[in-house]
KEMI-641416 format. One line per 5 residues: number of its first residue (from 1); for each residue x, y negated, z negated of N, C-alpha, C. Coordinates in steps of 0.05 Angstrom, whole numbers, plus 5000, padded with zeros to 4 digits. Atoms other than C-alpha are relative to their C-alpha. Layout:
# residues N
NUM	X Y Z X Y Z X Y Z  ... .
//
This chain:
# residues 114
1	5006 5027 4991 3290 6522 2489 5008 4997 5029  5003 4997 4962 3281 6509 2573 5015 4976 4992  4989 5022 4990 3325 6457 2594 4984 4969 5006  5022 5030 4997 3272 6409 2608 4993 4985 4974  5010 5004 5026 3250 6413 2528 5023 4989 4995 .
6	4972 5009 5012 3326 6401 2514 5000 4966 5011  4992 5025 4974 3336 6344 2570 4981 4977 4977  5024 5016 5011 3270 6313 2538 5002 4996 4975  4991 4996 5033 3292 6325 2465 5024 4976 4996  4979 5018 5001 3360 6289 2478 4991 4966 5009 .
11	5008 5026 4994 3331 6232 2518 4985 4985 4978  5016 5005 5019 3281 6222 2464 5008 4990 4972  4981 5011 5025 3329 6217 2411 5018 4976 5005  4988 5024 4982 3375 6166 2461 4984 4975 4985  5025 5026 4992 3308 6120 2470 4999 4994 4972 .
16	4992 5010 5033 3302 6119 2382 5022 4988 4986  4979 5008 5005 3366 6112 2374 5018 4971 5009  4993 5020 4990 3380 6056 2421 4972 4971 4980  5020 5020 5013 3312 6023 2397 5002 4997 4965  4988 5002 5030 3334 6029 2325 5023 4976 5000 .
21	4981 5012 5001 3394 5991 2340 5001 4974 5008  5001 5024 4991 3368 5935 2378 4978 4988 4982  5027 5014 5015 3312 5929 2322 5025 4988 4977  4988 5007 5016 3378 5917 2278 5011 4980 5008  4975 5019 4993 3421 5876 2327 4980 4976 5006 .
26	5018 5026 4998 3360 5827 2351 4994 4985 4988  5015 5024 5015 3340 5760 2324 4973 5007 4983  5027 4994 5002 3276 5762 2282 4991 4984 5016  5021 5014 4979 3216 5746 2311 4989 4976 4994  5006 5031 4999 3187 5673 2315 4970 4997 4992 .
31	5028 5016 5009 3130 5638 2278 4984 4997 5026  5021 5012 4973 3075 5621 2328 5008 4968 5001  5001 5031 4997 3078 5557 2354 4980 4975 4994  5022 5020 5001 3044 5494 2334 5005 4994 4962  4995 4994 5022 3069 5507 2254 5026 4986 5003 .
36	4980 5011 4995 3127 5463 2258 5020 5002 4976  4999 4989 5029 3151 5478 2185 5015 5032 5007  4988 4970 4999 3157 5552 2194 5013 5006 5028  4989 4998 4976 3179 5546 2271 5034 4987 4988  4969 5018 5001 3244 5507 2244 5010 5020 4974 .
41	4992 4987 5012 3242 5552 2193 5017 5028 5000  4984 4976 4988 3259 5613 2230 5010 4992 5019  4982 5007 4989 3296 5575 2273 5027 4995 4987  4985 4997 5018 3346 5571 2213 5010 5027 4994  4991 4972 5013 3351 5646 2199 5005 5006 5027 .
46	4987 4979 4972 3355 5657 2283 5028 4985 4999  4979 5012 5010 3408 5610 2267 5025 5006 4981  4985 4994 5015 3445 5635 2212 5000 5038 5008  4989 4966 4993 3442 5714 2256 5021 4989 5019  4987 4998 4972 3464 5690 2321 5021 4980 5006 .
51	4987 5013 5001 3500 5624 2320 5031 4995 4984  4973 5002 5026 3556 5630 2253 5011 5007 5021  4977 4990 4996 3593 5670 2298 5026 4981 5017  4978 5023 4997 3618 5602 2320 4995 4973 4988  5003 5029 5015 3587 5547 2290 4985 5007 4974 .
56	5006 4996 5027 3571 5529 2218 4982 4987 5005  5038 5017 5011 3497 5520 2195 5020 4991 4972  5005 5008 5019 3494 5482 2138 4992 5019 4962  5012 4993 5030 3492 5514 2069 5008 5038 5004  5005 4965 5002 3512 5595 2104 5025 5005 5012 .
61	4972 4992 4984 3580 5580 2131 5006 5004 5027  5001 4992 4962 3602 5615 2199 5028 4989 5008  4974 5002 4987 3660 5599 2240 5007 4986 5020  4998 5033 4990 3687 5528 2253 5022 5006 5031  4993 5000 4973 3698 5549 2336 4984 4970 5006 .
66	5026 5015 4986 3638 5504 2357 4993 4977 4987  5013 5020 5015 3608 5436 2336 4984 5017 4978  5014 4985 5021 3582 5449 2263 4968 4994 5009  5025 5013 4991 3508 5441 2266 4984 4977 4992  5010 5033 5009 3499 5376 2223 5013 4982 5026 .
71	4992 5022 4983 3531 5348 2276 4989 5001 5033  5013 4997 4983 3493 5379 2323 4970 4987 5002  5026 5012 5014 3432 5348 2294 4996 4973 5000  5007 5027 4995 3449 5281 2302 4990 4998 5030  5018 5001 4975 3425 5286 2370 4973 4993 5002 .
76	5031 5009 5009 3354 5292 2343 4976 4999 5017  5023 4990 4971 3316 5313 2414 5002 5016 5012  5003 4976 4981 3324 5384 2429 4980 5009 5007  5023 4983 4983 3278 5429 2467 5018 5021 4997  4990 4971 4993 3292 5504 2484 5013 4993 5021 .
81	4985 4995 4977 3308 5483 2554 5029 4997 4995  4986 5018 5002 3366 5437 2538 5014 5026 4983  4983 4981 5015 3392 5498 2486 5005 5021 5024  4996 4973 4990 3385 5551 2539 5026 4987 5021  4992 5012 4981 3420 5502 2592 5033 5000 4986 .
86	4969 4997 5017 3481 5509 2544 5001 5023 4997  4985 4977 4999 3477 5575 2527 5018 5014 5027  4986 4996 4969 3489 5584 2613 5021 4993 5001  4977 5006 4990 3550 5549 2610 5019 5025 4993  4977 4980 4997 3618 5589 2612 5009 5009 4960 .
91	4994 4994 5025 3627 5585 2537 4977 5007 4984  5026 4978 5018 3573 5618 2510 4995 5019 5016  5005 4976 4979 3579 5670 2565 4999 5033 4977  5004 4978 5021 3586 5722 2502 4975 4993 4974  5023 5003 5017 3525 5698 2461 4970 5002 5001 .
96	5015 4993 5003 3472 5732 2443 4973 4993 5014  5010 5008 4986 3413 5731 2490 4978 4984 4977  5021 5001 5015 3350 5697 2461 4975 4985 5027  5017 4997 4983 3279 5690 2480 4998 4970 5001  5007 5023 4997 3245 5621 2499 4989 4982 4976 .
101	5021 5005 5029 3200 5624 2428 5035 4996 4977  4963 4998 5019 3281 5634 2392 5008 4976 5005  4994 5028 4995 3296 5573 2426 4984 4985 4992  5019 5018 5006 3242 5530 2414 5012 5007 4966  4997 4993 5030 3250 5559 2332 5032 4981 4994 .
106	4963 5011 5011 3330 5539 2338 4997 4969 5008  5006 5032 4982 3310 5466 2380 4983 4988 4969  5006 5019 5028 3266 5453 2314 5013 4994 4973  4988 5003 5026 3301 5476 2256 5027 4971 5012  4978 5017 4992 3369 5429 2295 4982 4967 4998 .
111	5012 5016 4999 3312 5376 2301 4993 4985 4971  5007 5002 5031 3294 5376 2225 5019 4981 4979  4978 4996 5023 3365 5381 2198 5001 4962 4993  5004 5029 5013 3380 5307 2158 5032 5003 4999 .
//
């Protein structure tokens, strides 16, 4: 085996290996938009990956650092922006990146909650 085949072999296994791991550690992916139902719906499960690790959803536990999220819900007019505009601040400087469509999903299900 030439060094190039090796080099290319190893990298190759790297690039699977890394993409394996971020297909485990990533949020799922988001309903389409315009489905308001199933947008809030997987805004609940991006919710119950990424958020417990400080605040409690409703009904899945998690870890009373952070406003729980019933109480986050009385608010009752998020957007994505307004979520991302917090994740920026200094205390969520360790949480989980997410996309714009993740936001919007977490901005409805928070919108929903009763």
């Amino acid at each position: 085996m030439s060094a190039y085949s090796r080099t290319l072999t190893l990298s190759s296994a790297a690039t699977f290996l890394g993409l394996s791991l971020l297909a485990l550690w990533a949020p799922q992916a988001v309903a389409e938009p315009g489905n308001a139902q199933s947008q809030a719906e997987q805004g609940e499960k991006i919710a119950e990956q990424i958020c417990t690790t400080c605040h409690r959803v409703p009904d899945e536990g998690g870890a009373p650092v952070g406003p729980e999220f019933s109480t986050l819900a009385e608010r009752r007019d998020w957007t994505a922006r307004q979520l991302q505009q917090i994740l920026d601040n200094e205390q969520h400087e360790e949480a989980v990146p997410a996309s714009k469509l993740q936001l919007e999903a977490v901005a409805s299900y928070l919108n929903q909650l009763q």
